[in-house]
C-alpha positions in Angstrom: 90.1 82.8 131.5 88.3 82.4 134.8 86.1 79.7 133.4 89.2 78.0 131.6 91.1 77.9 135.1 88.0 76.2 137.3 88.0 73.7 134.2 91.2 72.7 134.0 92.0 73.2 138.5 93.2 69.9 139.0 95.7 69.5 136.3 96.8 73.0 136.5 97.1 72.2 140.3 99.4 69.6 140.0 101.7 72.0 138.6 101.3 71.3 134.6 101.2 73.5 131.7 98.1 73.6 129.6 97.8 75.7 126.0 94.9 78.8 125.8 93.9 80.7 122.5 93.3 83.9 124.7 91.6 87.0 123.3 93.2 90.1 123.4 91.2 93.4 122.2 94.3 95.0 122.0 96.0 93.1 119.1 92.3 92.5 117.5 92.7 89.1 117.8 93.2 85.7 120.3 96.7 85.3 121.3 98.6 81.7 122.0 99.2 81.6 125.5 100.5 78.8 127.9 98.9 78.7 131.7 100.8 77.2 134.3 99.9 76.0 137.6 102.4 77.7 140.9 101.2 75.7 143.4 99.0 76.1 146.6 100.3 78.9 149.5 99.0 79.2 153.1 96.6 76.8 155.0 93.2 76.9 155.8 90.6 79.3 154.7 93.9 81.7 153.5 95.0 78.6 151.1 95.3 80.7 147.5 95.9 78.3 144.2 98.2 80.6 142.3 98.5 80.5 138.2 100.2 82.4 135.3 99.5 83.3 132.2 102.2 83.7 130.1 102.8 84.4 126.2 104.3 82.1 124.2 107.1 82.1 122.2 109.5 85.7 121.9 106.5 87.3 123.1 106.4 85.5 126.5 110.2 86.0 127.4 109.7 89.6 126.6 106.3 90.6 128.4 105.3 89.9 132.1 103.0 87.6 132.3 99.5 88.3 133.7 99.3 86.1 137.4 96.4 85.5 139.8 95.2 83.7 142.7 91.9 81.6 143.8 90.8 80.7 147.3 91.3 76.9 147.3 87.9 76.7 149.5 85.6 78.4 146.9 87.8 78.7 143.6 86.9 82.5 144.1 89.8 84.9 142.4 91.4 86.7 145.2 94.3 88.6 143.6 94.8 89.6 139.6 98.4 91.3 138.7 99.4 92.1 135.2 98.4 93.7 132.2 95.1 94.8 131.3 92.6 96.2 128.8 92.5 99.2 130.8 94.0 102.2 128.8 95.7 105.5 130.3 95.0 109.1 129.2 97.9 108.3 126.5 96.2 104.8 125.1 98.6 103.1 127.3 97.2 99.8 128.6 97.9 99.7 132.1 99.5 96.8 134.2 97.4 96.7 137.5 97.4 94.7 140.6 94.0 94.0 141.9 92.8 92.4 145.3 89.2 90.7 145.6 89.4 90.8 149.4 85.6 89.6 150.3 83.1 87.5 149.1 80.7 88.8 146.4 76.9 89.3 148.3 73.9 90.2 146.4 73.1 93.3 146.3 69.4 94.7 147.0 67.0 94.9 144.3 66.5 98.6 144.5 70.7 99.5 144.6 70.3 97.2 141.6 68.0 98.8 139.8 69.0 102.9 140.8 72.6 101.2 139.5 71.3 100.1 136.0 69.6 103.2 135.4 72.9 105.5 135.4 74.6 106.2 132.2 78.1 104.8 131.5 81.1 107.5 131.6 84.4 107.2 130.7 87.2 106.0 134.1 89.6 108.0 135.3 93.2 106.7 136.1 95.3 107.9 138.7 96.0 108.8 141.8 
């Protein structure tokens, strides 16, 4: 989706609606979605392009659709708010709002490497 977006920023930009075969683990398969462009908000470094992803068809007027915001300066994604592949303790999937607040920096070759070397475990959701 992220890759889809910087591809198609300048038509999505300009307010248009453009077509995305989107997978969703949840169903098993990739989904018929429709991404429209909301329009640039604030000034300067604080400018967010906004966009949405919405179902489409029944599905869409139903479901909220998943939205998020880049940095117009860096096309970096500041904001994510919708569904996810996240699952609750019940096998829920979770609708989450998530804030990217910084820049990404590299991180040091030996926090890299302790990282790596630590097994997986499972998430816990909550508060």
């Amino acid at each position: 989706f992220d890759e889809f977006l910087r591809q198609s920023w300048s038509q999505l930009g300009a307010g248009k609606t453009r077509p995305l075969a989107f997978v969703v683990p949840s169903f098993g398969r990739s989904l018929a979605f429709e991404v429209h462009g909301l329009g640039r908000h604030g000034s300067g470094d604080a400018a967010v392009q906004r966009f949405e992803l919405r179902l489409e068809g029944m599905l869409g007027k139903v479901t909220s659709p998943i939205s998020v915001e880049y940095t117009t300066t860096d096309r970096r994604l500041r904001r994510f708010a919708g569904l996810t592949n996240v699952r609750d303790g019940r096998g829920d999937q979770i609708e989450a709002r998530i804030d990217f607040p910084d820049a990404p920096r590299p991180a040091e070759a030996q926090r890299w490497h302790t990282a790596a070397a630590l097994p997986l475990a499972a998430c816990k959701v909550g508060r």
